[in-house]
N, C-alpha and C positions, 0 to 999 in steps of 0.2 A: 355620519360618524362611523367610525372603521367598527365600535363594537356594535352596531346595527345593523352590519351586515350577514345576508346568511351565507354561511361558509362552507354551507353543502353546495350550493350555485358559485360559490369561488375555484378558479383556479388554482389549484397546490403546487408552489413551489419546491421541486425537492431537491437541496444540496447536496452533494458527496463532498465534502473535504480531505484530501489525504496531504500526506507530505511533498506528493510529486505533483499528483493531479487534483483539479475538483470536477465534479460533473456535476451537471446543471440541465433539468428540463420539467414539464410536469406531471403529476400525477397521474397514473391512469395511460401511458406510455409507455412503451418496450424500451426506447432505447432514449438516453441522454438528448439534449438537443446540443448539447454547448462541451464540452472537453476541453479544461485549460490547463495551464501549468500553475500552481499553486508556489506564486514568486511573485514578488514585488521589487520596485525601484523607483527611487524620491529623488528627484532633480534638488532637492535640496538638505538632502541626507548625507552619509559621507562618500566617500570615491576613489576611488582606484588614484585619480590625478591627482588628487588635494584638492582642497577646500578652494584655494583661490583662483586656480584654474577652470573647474567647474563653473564658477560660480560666474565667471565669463562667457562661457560656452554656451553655459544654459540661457544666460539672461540676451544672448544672442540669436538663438535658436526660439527666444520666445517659451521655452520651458519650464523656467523658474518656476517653483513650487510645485510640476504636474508629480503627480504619481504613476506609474508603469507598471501594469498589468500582463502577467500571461509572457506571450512571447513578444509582447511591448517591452516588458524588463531584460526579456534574456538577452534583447538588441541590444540593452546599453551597460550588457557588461563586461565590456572594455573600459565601460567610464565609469557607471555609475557601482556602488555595491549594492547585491543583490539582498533580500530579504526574506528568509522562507519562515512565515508565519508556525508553520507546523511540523515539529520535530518527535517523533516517539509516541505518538499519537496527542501528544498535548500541543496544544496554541503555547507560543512563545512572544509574540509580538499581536497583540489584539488589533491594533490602529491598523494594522497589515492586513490580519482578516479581513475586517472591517472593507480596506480597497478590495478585497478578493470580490465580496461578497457584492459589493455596490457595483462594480464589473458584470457580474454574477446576472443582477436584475436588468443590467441594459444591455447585457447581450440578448436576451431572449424578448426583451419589450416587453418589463412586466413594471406595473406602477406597486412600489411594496406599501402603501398604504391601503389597500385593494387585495395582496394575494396574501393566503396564509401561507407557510414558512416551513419544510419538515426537514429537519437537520441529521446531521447524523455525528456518532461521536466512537471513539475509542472504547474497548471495555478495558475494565480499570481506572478510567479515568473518575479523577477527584469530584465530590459534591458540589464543589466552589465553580470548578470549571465546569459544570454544567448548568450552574445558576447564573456565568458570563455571558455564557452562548445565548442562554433566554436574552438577558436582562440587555447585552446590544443589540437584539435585533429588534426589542420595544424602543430605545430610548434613541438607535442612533436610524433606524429606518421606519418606526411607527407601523409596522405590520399587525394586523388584526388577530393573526393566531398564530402561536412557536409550537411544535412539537421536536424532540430530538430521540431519535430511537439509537440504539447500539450496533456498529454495524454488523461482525457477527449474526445478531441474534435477524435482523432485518436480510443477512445474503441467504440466512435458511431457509429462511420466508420467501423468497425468489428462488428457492430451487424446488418449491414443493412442501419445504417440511416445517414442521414444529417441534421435532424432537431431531437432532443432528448433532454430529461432532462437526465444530465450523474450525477449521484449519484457514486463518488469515495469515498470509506474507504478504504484508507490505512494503511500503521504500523502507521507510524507518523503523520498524517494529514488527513484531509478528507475535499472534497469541491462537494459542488451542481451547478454545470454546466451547463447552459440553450445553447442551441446550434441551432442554426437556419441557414440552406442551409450552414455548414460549419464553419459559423462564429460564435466566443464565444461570448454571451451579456453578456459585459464585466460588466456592472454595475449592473447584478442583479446575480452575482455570490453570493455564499455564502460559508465559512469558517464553520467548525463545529470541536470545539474542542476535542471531543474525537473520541479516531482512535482506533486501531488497539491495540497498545499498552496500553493504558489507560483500555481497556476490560481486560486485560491479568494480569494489576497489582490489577486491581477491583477483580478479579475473587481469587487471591493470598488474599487481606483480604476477601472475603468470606469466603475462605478453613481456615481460623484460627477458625472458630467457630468450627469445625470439630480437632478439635488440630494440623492443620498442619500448618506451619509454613516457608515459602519459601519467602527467602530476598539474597540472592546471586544472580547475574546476571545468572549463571549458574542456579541456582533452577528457574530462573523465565519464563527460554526457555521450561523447564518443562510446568510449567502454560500454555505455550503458545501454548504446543503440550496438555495439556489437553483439551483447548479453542476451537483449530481445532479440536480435536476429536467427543467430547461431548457436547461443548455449543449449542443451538437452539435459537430461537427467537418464543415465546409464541404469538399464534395469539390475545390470550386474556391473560393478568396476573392474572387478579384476578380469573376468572375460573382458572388458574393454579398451583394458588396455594390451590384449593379446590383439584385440584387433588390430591395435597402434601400432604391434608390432612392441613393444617397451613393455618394461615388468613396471610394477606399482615404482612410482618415486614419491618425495612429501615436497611437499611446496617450499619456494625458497622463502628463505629466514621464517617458514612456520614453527622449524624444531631446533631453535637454537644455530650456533657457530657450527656451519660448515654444512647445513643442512644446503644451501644451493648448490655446493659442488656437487652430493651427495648425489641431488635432482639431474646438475649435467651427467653424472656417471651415471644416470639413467635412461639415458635420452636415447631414442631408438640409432641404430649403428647408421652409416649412408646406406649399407646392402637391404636396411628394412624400411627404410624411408616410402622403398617405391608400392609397402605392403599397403603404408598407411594414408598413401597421396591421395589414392582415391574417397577418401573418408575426410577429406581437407575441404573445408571450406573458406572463402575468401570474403573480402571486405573493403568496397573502396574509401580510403583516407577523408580528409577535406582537402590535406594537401596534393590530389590523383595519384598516389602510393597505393601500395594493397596489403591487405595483411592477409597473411593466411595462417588458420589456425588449424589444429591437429587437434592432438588429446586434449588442450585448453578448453574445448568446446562442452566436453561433459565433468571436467578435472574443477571447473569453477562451481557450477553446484553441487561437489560432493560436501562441498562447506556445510550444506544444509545438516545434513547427515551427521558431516564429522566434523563438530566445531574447532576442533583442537587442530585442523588443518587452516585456522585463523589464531592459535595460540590462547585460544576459549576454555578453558577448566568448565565444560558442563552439559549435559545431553543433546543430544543431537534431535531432530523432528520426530521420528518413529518413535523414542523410548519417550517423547515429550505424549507424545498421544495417547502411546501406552499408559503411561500417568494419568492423565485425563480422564480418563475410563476409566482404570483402576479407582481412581478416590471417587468416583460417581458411584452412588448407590447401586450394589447388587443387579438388580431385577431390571437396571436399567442399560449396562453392560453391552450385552446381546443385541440392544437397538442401536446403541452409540458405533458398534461397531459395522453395524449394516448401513450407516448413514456418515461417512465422513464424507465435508462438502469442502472441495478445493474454494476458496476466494483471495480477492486481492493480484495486486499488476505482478507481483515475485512465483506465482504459483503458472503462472501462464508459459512456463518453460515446458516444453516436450518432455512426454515419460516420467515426468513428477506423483500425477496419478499412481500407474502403472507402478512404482519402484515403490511408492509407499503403502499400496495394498500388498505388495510382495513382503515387505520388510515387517508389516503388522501382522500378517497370515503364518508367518515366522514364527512358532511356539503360544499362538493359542489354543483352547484346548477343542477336541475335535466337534465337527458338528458348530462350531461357531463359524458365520456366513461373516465376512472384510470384506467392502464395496467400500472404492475410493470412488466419488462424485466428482466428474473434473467438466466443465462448462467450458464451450468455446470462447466465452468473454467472462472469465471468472473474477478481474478488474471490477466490471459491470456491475454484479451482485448485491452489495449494497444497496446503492443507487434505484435498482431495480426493484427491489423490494419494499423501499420507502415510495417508487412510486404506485405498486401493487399496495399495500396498505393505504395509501393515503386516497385510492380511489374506492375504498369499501365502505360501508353506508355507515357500519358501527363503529367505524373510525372518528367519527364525528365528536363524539361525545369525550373525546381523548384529548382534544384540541384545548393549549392553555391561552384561553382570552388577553386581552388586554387589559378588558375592563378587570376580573378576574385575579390575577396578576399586579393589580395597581389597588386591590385591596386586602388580598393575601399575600405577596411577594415571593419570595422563596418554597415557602413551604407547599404551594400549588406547582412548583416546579418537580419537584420530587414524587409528589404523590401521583400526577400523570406522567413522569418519565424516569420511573424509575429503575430503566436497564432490567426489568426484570420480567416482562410481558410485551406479548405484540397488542 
């Protein structure tokens, strides 16, 4: 029986769930085994063609009913409509997770009545949702142990630390984390509206000054592989855009009627173009077109910065951190600010680091040390730390049973995962 097993001789399964991606490998590992896209598609859900046409297609193809995983899904959407489980760091569609997860075990060959289970979840997220997350992974995989940690508090823990400032950009969401001996300070966390995704569609109206033109969900994973490629983050804008050759412009329709003309009457002269060509990088199409981009390159992540270059009424990263610290107790200040830790797949942009220990170092007071933490796989983080925890000996005893679980319910969920301790 799964609650007789002992689950220190168990393999740990550790999920990453995000909006874009999940990673999947086990405990006691450096790096992921599995990296999927965190999407789904039902041969017999709805469709791009209609209902009746599918339903021919499929039943032809021998499809009916399959569900589509990963970049299984993202092939069939042409036909089928896709499904992303996870929005804002919360599940929207559980049945969805559910395929992610059941993918999840039979990529890597793990029988889940057999491995215990280490989840990870959003901070802020609701009590209820994290009594879903336990409660399907007993009832709809029969796993012998759930644990779910915070990811924040779990990417400090993979850089070293237990007391950090954890700076998450994510695809959907993004939050400032203050974390001391483990514990999240819950009340000086901060929300920062643009992620991952908002950069990706920012970056899509840049390229129309340029005549391109990308509005399909499909053209906008484009953007989003140009984003990763090319985007940077300027330690200074305004020197940056003298490199351009061009004075600062605002982004089209950011600031209201007349703001894109505003941006063409900005746009570097032909005689400075050749200042800025060599600072141009390019980008092949799917359709073998090229695009090449200029200031677009560092102009899409000032968003982070300066939301109101997204038509945002509301602080930008740096003054969000600043807060951060600021509402953390006193005595603890000084360490928060030696320990900011880059995580999450939006922070993996060039000079993010670098431009945010500038912009913090910015009117503190003297003798206080700004060290931004920036990781080559800052994505990773997470993931990594759930599986450096879950191969520790005193991990053990954190673990919520089955047996456990099917006689306390709920309330064993809260009391070992409580976002508030590694």
């Amino acid at each position: 029986m799964a609650e007789e097993l002992d689950l220190g001789e168990c393999d740990v399964l550790v999920i990453d769930s995000g909006a874009e991606y999940t990673r999947v490998g086990f405990g006691g590992e450096d790096e992921p085994s599995i990296e999927m896209r965190t999407v789904v598609a039902r041969a017999d859900g709805p469709s791009r063609i209609g209902r009746v046409q599918l339903a021919a297609a499929g039943e032809a193809a021998g499809e009916r009913g399959q569900v589509f995983v990963g970049e299984a899904a993202l092939a069939k959407r042409g036909v089928l409509e896709l499904v992303r489980p996870i929005s804002r760091g919360l599940v929207n569609d559980w049945d969805a997770l559910e395929a992610v997860w059941r993918e999840c075990f039979a990529a890597v060959g793990a029988a889940p009545a057999r491995t215990p289970v280490l989840l990870t979840e959003a901070p802020l997220s609701p009590r209820a949702h994290r009594e879903e997350l336990v409660r399907r992974c007993f009832d709809a995989f029969n796993v012998p142990a759930v644990y779910v940690g915070v990811q924040p508090v779990l990417a400090a823990f993979a850089s070293g630390r237990t007391t950090a400032l954890v700076v998450e950009l994510g695809a959907s969401s993004s939050h400032i984390v203050p974390i001391w001996e483990g514990f999240v300070i819950a009340h000086a966390m901060r929300q920062l509206g643009v992620a991952g995704v908002h950069l990706t569609e920012f970056l899509a109206r840049l390229l129309t000054e340029k005549g391109l033109y990308f509005n399909t969900p499909e053209q906008l994973e484009t953007v989003g592989e140009i984003k990763r490629r090319l985007a940077y983050v300027a330690l200074d804008p305004d020197l940056e855009w003298l490199r351009f050759g061009a004075r600062h412009a605002p982004a089209p329709d950011a600031a209201g009627p007349g703001a894109a003309a505003r941006a063409r009457s900005s746009r570097p002269s032909s005689a400075r173009l050749d200042v800025s060509r060599a600072l141009a990088a390019s980008f092949e199409l799917p359709d073998g077109s090229e695009a090449v981009l200029t200031s677009e390159r560092f102009r899409c992540a000032e968003a982070l910065f300066d939301p109101s270059l997204l038509g945002r009424e509301e602080q930008g990263l740096a003054h969000c951190v600043r807060g951060a610290i600021d509402d953390a107790p006193v005595d603890l200040r000084r360490d928060l600010f030696a320990a900011v830790v880059l995580s999450g797949g939006a922070s993996l942009m060039a000079g993010l680091g670098a431009r945010l220990e500038a912009d913090l170092a910015d009117g503190v007071a003297a003798g206080v040390r700004v060290k931004v933490h920036a990781t080559e796989s800052p994505q990773l983080l997470a993931w990594q730390g759930g599986a450096q925890l879950a191969s520790l000996p005193d991990f053990q005893a954190m673990w919520i049973s089955r047996a456990e679980y099917e006689v306390t319910g709920a309330a064993c969920v809260h009391a070992r995962c409580a976002g508030s301790h590694l």
